[in-house]
Backbone of each chain as nested JSON, in Angstrom:
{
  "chains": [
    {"id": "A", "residues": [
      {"number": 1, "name": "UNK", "atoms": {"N": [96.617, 108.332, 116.783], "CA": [97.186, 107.079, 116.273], "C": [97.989, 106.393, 117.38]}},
      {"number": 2, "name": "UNK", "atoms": {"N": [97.681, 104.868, 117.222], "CA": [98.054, 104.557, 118.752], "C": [99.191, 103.966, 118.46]}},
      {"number": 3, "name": "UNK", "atoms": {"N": [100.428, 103.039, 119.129], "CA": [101.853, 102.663, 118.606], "C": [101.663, 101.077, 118.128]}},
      {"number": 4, "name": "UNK", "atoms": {"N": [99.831, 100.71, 118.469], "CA": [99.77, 99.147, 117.503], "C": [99.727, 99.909, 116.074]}},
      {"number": 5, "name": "UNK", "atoms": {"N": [99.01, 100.449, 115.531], "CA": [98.714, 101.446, 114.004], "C": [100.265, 101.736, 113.955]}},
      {"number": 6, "name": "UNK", "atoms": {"N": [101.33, 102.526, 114.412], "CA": [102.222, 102.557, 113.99], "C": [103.189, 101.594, 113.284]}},
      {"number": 7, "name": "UNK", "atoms": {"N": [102.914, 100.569, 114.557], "CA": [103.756, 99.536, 113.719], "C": [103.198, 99.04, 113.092]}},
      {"number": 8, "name": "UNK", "atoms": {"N": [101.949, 98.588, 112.88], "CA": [101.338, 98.601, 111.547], "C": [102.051, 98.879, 110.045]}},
      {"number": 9, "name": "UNK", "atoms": {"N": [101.91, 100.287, 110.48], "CA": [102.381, 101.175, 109.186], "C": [103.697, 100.998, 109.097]}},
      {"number": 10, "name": "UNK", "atoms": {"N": [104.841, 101.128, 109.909], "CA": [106.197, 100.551, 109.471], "C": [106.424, 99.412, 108.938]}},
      {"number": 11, "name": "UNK", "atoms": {"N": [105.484, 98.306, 109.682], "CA": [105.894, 96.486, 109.204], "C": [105.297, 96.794, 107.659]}},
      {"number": 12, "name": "UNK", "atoms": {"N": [103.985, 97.833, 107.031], "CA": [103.368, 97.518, 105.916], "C": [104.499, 98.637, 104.903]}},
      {"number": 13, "name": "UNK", "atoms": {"N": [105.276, 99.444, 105.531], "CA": [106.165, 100.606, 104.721], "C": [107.405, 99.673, 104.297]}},
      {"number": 14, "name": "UNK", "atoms": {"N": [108.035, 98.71, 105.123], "CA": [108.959, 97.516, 105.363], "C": [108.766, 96.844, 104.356]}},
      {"number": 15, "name": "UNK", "atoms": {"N": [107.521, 96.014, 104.072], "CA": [107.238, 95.045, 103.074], "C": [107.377, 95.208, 101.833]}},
      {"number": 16, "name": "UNK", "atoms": {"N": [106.474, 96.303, 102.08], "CA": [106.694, 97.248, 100.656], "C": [107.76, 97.473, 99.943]}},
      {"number": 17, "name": "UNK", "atoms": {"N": [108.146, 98.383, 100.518], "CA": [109.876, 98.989, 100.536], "C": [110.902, 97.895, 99.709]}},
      {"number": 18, "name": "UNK", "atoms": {"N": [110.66, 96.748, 100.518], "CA": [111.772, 95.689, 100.161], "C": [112.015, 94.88, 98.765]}},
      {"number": 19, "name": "UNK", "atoms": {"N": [110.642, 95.906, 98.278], "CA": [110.637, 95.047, 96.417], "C": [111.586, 95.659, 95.644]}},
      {"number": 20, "name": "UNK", "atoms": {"N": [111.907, 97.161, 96.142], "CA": [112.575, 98.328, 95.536], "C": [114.457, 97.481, 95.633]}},
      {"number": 21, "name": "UNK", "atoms": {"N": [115.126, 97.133, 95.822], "CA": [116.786, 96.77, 95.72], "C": [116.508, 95.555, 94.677]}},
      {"number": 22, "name": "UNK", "atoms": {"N": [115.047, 94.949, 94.954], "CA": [115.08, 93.675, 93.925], "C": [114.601, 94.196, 92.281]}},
      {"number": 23, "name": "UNK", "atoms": {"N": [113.737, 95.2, 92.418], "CA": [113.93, 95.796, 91.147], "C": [114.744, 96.4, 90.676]}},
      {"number": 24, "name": "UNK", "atoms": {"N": [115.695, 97.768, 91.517], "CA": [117.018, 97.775, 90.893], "C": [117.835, 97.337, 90.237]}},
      {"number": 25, "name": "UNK", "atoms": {"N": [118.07, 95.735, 90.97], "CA": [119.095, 94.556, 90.736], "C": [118.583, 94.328, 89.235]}},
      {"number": 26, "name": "UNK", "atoms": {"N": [117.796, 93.682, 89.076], "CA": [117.086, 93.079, 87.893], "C": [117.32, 94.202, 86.802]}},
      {"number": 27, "name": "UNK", "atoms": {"N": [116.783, 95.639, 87.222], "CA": [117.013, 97.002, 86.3], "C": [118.373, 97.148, 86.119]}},
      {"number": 28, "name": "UNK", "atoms": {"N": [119.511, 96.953, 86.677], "CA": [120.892, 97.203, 86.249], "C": [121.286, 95.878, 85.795]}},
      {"number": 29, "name": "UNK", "atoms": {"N": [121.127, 94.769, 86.535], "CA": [122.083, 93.521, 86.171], "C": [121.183, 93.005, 84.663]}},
      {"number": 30, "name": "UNK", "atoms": {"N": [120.127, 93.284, 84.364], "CA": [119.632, 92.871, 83.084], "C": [119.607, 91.447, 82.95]}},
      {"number": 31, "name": "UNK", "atoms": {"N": [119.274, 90.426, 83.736], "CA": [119.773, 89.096, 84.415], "C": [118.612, 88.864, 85.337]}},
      {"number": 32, "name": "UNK", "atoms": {"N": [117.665, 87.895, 85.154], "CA": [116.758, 87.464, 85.961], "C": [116.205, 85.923, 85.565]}},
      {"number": 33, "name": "UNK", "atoms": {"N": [117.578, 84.946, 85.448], "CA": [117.347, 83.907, 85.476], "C": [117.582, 83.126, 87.196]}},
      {"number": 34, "name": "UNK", "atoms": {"N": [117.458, 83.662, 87.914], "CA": [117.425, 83.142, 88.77], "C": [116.14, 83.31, 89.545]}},
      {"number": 35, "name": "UNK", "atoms": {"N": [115.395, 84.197, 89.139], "CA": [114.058, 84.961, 90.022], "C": [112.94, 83.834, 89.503]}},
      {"number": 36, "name": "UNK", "atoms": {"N": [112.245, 83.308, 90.433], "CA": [110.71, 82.491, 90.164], "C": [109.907, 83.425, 89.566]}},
      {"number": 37, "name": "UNK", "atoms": {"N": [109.676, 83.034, 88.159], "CA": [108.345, 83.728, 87.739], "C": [107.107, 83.431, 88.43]}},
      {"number": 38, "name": "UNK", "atoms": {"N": [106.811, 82.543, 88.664], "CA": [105.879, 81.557, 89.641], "C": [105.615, 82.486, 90.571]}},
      {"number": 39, "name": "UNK", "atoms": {"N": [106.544, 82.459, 91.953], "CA": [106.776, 83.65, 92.729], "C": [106.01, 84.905, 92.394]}},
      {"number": 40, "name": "UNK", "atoms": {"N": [106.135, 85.816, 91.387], "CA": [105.784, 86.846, 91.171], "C": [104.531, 87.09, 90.594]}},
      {"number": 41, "name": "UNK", "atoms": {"N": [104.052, 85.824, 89.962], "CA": [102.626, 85.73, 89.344], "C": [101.79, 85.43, 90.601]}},
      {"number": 42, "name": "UNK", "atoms": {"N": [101.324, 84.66, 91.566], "CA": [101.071, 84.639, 92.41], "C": [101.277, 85.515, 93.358]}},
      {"number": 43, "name": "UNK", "atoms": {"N": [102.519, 86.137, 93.712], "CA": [102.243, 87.385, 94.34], "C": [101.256, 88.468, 94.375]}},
      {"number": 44, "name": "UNK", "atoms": {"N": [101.55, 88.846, 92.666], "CA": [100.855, 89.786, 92.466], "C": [99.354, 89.425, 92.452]}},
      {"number": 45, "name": "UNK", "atoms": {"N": [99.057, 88.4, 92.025], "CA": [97.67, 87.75, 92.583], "C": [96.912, 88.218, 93.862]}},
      {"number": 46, "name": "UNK", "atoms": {"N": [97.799, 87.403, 94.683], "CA": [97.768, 87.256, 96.078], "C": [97.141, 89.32, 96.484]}},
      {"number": 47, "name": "UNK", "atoms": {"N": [98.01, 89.929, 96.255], "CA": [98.243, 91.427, 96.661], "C": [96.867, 92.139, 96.005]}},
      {"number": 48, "name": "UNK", "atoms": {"N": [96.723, 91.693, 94.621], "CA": [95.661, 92.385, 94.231], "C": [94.053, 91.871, 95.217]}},
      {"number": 49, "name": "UNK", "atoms": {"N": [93.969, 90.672, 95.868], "CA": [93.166, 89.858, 96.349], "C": [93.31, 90.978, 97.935]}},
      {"number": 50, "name": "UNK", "atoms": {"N": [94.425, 91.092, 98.362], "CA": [94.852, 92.014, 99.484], "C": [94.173, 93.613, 99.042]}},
      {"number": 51, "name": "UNK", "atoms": {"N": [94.427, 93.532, 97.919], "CA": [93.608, 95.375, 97.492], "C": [92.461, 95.501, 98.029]}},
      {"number": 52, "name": "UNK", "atoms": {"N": [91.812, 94.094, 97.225], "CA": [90.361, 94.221, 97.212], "C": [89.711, 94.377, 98.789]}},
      {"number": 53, "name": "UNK", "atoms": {"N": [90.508, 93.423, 99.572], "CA": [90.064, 93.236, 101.368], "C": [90.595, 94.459, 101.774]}},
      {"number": 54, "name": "UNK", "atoms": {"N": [91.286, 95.255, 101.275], "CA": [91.553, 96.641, 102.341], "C": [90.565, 97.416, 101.769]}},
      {"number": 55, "name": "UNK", "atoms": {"N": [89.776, 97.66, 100.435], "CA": [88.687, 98.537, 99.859], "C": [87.624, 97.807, 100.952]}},
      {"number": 56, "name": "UNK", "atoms": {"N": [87.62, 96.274, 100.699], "CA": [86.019, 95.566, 101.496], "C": [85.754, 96.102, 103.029]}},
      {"number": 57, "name": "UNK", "atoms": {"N": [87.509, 96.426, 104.08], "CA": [87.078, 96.625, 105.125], "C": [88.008, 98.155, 105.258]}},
      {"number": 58, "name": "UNK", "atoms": {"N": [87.467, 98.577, 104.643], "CA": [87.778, 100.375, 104.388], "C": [89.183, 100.843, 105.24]}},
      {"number": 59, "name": "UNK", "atoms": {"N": [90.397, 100.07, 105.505], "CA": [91.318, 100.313, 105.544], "C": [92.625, 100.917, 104.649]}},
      {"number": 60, "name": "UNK", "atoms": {"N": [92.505, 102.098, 104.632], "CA": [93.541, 102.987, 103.682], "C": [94.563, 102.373, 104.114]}},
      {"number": 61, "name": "UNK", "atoms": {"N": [95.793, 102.204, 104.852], "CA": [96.927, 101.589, 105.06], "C": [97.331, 100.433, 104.397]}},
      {"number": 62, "name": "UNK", "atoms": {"N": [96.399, 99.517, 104.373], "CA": [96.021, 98.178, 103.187], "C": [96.033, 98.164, 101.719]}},
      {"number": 63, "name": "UNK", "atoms": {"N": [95.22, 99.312, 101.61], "CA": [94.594, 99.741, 100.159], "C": [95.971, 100.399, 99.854]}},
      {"number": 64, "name": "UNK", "atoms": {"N": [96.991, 101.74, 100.311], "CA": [97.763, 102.067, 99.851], "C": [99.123, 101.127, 99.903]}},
      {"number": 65, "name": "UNK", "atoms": {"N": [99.292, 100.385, 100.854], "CA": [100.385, 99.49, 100.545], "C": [100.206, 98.627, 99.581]}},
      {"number": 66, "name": "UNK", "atoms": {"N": [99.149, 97.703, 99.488], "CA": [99.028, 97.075, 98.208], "C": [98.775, 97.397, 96.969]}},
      {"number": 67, "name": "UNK", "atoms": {"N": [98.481, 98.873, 96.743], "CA": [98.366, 99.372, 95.636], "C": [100.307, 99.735, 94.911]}},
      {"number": 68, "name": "UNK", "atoms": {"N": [100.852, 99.764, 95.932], "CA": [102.355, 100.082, 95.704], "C": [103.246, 99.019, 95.528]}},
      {"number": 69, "name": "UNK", "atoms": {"N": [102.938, 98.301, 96.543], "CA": [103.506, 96.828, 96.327], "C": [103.426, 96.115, 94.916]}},
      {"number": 70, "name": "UNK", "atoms": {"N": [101.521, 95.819, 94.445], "CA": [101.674, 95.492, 93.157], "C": [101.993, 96.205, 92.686]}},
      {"number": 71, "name": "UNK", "atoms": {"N": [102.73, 97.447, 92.206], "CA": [103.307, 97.799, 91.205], "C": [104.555, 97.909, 90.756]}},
      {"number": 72, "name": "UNK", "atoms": {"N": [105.241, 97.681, 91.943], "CA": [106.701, 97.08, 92.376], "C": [107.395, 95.445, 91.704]}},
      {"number": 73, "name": "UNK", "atoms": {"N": [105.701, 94.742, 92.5], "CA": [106.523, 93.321, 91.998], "C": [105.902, 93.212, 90.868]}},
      {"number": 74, "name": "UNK", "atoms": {"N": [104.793, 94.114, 90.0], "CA": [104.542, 93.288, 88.63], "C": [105.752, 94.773, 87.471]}},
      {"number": 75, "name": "UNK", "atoms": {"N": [106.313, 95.578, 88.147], "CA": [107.837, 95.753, 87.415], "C": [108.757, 94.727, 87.476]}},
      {"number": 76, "name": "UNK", "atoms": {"N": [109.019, 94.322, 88.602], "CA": [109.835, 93.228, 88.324], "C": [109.695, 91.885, 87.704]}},
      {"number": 77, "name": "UNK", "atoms": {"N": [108.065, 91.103, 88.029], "CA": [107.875, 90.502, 87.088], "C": [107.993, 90.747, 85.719]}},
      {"number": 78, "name": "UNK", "atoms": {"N": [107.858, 91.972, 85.117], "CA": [107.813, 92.235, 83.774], "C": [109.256, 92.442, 83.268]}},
      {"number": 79, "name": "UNK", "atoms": {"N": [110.059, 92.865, 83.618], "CA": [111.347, 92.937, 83.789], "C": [112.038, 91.674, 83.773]}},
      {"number": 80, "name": "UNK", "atoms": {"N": [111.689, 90.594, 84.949], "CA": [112.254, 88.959, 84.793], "C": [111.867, 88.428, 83.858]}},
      {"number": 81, "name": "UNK", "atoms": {"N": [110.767, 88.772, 82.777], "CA": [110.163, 87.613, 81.758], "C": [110.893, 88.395, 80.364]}},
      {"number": 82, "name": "UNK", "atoms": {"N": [111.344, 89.636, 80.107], "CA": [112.297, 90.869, 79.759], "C": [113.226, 89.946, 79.793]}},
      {"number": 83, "name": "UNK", "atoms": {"N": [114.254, 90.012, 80.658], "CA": [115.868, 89.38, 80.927], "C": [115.521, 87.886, 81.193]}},
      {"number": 84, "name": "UNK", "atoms": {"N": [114.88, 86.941, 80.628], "CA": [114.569, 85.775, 81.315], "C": [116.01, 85.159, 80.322]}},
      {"number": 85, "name": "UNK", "atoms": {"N": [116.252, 85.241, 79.516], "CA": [117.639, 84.75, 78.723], "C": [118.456, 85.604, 79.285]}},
      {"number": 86, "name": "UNK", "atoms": {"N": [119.459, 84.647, 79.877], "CA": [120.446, 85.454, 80.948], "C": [121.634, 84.509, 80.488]}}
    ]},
    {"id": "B", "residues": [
      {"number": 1, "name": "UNK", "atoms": {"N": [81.811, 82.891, 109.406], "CA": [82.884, 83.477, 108.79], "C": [82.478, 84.426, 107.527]}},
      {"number": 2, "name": "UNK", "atoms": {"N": [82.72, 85.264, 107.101], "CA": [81.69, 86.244, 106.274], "C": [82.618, 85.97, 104.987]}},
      {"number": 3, "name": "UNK", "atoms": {"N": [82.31, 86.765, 103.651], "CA": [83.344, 86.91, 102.448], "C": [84.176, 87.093, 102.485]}},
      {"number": 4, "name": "UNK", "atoms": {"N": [83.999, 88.462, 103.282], "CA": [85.523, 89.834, 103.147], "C": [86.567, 88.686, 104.046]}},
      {"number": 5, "name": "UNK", "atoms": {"N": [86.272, 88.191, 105.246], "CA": [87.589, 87.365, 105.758], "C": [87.711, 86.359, 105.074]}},
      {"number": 6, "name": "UNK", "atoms": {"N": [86.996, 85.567, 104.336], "CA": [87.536, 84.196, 103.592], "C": [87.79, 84.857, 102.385]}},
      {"number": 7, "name": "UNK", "atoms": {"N": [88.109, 86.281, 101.557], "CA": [88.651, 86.788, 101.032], "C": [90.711, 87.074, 101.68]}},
      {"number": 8, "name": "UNK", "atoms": {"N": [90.199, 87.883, 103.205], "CA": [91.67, 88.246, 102.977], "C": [92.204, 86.414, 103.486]}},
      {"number": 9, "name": "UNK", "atoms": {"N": [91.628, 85.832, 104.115], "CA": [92.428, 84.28, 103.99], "C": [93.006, 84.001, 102.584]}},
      {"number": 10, "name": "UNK", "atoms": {"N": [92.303, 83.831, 101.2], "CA": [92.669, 83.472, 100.518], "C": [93.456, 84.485, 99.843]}},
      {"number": 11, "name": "UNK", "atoms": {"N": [93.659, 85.723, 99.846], "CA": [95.144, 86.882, 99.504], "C": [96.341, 86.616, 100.936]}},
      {"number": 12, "name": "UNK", "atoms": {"N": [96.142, 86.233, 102.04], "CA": [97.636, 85.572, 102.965], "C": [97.551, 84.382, 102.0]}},
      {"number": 13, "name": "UNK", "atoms": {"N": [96.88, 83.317, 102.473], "CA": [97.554, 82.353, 101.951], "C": [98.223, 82.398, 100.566]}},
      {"number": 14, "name": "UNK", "atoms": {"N": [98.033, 82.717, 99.25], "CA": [98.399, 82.998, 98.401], "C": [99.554, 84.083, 98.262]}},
      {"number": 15, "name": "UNK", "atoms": {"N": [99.374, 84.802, 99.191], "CA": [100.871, 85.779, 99.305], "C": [102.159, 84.856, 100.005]}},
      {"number": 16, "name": "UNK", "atoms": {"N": [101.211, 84.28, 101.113], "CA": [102.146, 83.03, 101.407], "C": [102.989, 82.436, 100.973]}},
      {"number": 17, "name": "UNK", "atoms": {"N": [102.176, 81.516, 100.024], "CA": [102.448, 80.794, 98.724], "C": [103.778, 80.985, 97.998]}},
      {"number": 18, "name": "UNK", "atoms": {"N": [103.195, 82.016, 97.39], "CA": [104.119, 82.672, 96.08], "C": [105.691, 82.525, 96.453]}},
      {"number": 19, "name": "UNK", "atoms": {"N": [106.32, 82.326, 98.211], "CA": [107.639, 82.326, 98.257], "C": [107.816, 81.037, 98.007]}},
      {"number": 20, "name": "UNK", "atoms": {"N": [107.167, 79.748, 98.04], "CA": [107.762, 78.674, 97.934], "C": [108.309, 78.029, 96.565]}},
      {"number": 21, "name": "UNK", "atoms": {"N": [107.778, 78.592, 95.219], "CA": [108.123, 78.396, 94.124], "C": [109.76, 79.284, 93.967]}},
      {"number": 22, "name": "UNK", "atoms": {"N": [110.1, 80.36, 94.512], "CA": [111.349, 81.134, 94.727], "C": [112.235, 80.052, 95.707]}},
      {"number": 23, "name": "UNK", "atoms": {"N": [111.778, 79.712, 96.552], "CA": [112.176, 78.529, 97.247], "C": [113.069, 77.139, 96.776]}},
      {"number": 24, "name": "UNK", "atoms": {"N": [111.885, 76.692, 96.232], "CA": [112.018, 75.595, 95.131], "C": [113.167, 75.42, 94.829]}},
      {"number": 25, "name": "UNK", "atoms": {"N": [113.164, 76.59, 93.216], "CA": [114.023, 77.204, 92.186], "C": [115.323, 76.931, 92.983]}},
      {"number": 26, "name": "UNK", "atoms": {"N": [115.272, 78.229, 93.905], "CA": [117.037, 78.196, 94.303], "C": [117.65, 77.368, 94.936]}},
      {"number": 27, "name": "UNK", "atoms": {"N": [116.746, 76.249, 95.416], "CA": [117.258, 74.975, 96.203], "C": [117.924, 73.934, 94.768]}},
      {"number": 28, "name": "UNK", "atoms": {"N": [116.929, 73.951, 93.429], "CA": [117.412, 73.491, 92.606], "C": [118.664, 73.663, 91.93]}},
      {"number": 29, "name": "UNK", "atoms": {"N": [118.503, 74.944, 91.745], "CA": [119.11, 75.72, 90.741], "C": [120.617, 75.517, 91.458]}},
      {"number": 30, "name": "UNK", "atoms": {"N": [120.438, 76.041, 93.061], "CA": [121.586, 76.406, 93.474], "C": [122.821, 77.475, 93.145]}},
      {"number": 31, "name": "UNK", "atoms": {"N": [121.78, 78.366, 92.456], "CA": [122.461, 80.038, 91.952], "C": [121.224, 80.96, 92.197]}},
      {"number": 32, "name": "UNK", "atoms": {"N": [121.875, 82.049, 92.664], "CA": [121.228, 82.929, 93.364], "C": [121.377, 84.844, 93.367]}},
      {"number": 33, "name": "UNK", "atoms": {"N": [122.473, 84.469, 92.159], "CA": [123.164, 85.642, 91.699], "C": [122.26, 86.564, 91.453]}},
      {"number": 34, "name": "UNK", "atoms": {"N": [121.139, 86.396, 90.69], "CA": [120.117, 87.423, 90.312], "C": [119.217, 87.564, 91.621]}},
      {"number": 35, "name": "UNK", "atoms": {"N": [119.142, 87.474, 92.683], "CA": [117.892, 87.517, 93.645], "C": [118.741, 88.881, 94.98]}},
      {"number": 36, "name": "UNK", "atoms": {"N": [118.212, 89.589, 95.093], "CA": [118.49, 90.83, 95.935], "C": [118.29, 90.18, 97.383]}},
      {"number": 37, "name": "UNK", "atoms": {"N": [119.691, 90.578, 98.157], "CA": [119.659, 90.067, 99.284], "C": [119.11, 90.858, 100.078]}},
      {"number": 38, "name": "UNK", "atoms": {"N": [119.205, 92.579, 99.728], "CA": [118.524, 93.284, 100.196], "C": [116.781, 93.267, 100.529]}},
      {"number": 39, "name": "UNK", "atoms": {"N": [116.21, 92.725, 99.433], "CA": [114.929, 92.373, 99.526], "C": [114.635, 91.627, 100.81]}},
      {"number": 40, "name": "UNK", "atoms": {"N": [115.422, 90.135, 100.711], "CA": [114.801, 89.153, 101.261], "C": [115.215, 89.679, 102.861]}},
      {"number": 41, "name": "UNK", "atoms": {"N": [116.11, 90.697, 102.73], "CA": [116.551, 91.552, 104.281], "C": [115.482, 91.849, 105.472]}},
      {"number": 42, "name": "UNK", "atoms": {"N": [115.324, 92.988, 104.552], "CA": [113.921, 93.482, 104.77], "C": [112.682, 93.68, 104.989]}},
      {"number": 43, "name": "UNK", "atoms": {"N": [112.523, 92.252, 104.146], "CA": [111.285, 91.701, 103.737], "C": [111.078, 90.85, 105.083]}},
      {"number": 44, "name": "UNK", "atoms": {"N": [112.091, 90.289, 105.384], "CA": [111.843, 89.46, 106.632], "C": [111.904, 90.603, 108.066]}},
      {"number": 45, "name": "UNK", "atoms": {"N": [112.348, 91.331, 108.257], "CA": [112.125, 92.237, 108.868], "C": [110.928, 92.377, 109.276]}},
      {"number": 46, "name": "UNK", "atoms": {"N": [109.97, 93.015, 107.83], "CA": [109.276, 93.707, 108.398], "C": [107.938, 92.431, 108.384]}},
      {"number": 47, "name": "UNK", "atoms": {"N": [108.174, 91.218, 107.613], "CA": [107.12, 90.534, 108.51], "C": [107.29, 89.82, 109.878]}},
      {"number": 48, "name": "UNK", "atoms": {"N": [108.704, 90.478, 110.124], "CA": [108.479, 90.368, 111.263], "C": [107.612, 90.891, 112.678]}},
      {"number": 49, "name": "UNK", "atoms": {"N": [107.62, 92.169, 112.389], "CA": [106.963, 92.845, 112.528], "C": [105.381, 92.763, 112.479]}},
      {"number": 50, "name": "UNK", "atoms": {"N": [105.03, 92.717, 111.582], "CA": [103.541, 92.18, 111.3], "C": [103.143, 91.498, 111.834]}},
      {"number": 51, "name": "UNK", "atoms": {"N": [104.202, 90.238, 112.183], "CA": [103.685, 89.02, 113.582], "C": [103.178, 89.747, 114.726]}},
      {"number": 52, "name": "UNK", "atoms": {"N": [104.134, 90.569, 115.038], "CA": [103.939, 91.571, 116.406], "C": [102.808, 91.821, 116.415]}},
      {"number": 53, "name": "UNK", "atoms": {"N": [102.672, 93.008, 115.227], "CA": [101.375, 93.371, 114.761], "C": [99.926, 92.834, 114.811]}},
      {"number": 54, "name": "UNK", "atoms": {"N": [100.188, 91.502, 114.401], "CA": [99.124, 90.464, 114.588], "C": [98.874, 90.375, 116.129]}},
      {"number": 55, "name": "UNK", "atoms": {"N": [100.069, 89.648, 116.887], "CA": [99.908, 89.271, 119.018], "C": [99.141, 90.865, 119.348]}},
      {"number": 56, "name": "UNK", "atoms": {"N": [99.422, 92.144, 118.879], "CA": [99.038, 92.912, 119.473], "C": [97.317, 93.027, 119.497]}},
      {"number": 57, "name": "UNK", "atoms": {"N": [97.114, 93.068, 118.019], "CA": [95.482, 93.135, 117.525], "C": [95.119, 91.477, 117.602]}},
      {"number": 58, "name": "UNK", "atoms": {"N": [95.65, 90.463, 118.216], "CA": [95.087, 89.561, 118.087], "C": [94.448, 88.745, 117.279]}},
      {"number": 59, "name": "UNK", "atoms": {"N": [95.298, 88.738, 115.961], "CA": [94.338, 88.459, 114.981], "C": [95.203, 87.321, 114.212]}},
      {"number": 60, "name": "UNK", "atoms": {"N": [94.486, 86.059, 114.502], "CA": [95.334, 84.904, 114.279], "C": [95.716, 84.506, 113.401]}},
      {"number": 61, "name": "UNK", "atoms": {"N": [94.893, 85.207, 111.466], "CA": [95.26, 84.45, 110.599], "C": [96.567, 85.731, 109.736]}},
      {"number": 62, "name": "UNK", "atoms": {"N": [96.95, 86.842, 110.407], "CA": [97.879, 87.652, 110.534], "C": [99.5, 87.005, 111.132]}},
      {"number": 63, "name": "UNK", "atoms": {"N": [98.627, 86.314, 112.887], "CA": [100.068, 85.543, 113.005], "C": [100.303, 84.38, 112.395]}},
      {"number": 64, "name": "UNK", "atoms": {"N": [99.677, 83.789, 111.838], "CA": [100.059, 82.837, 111.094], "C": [100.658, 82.449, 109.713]}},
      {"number": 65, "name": "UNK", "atoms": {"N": [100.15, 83.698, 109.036], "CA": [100.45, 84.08, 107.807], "C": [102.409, 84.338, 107.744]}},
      {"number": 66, "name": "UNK", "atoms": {"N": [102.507, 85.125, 108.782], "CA": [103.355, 85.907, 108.608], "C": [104.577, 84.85, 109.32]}},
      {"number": 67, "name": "UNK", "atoms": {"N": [104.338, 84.171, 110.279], "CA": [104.823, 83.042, 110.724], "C": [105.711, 81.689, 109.843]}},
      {"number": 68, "name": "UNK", "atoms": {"N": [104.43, 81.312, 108.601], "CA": [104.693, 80.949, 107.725], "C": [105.899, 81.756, 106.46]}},
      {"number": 69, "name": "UNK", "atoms": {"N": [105.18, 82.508, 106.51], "CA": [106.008, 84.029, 105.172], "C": [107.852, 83.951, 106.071]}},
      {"number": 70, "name": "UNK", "atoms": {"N": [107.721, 84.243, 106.832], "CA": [109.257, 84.229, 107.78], "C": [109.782, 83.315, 107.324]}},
      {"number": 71, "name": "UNK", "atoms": {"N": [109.229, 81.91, 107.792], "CA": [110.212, 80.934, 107.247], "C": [110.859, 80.311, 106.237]}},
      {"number": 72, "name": "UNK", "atoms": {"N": [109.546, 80.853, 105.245], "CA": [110.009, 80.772, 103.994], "C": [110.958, 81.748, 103.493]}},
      {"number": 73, "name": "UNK", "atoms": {"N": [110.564, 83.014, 103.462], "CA": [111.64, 84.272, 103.015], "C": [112.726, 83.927, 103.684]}},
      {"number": 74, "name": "UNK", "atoms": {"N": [112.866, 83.377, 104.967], "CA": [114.282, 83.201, 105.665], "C": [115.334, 82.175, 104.801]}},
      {"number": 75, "name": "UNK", "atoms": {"N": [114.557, 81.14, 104.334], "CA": [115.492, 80.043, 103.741], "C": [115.599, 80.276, 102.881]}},
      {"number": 76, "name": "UNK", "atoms": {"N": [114.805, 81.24, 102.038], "CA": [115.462, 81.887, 100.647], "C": [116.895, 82.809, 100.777]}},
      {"number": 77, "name": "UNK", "atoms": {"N": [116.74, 83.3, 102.079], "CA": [117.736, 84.395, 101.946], "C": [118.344, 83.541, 102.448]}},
      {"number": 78, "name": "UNK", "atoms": {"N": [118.801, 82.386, 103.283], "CA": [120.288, 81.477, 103.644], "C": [120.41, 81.056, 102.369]}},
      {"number": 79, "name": "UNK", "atoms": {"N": [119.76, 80.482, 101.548], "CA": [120.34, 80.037, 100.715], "C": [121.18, 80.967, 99.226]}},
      {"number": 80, "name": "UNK", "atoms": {"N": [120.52, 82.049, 99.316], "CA": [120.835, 82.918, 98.469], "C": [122.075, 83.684, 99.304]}},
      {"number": 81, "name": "UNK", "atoms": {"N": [122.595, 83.211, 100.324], "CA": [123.613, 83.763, 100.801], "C": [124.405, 82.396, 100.451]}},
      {"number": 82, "name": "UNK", "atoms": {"N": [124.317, 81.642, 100.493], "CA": [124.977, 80.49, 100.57], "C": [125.315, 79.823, 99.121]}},
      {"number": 83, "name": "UNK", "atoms": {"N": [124.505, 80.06, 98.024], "CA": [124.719, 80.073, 96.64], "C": [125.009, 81.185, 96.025]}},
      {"number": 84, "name": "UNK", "atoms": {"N": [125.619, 82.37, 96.707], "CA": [125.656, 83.845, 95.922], "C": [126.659, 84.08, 94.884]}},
      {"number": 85, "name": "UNK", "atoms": {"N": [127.951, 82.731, 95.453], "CA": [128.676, 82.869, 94.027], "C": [128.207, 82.02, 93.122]}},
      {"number": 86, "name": "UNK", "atoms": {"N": [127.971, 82.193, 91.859], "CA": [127.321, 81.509, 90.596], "C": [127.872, 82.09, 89.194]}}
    ]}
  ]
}
């Protein structure tokens, strides 16, 4: 594994990663009138569209970050439409 | 240009996307209490990174994506620093 693939894998562990304090927040503060539903519907769009291109060009790093990612931001989407009366 | 790339074009652009409606919102709203600063931390971080990622493998619609994604996640997080009391 060469140190372009590494950082690869950190910038895609990074992205990832960063949905996790925003679901917390939302999971304790019970308060998600400020979060774009918009935002998160399209995301998760977007990511599942990202699944499909890491299965099309047989990249596991792709396929497993976006398989984690959407499941991150469609908790929190589900969660913001949950607490949307704040 | 084959499927699979005018596939992952249309999952960037659309991942793209999805920050500008979060955008929007908090420019309107001007409260920001519910949105994790930690996220938008991070998040910019590590597409930062990914730019890299992209100059290294050369792959232009990577730097561009992510180019775009920066600037947007960035002005979410000034402003969500800048509207945090609400």
């Amino acid at each position: 594994m060469n140190y372009t693939t590494i950082l690869g894998l950190i910038a895609g562990a990074l992205t990832t990663a960063s949905f996790l304090p925003q679901l917390i927040k939302i999971w304790k503060s019970k308060s998600s009138k400020d979060i774009s539903l918009g935002m998160f519907i399209v995301f998760c769009f977007g990511v599942s569209l990202w699944f499909v291109y890491g299965i099309l060009i047989n990249a596991l790093p792709v396929i497993i970050f976006n398989v984690i990612t959407f499941i991150l931001a469609l908790a929190i989407l589900t969660l913001a439409i949950k607490y949307r009366r704040a």
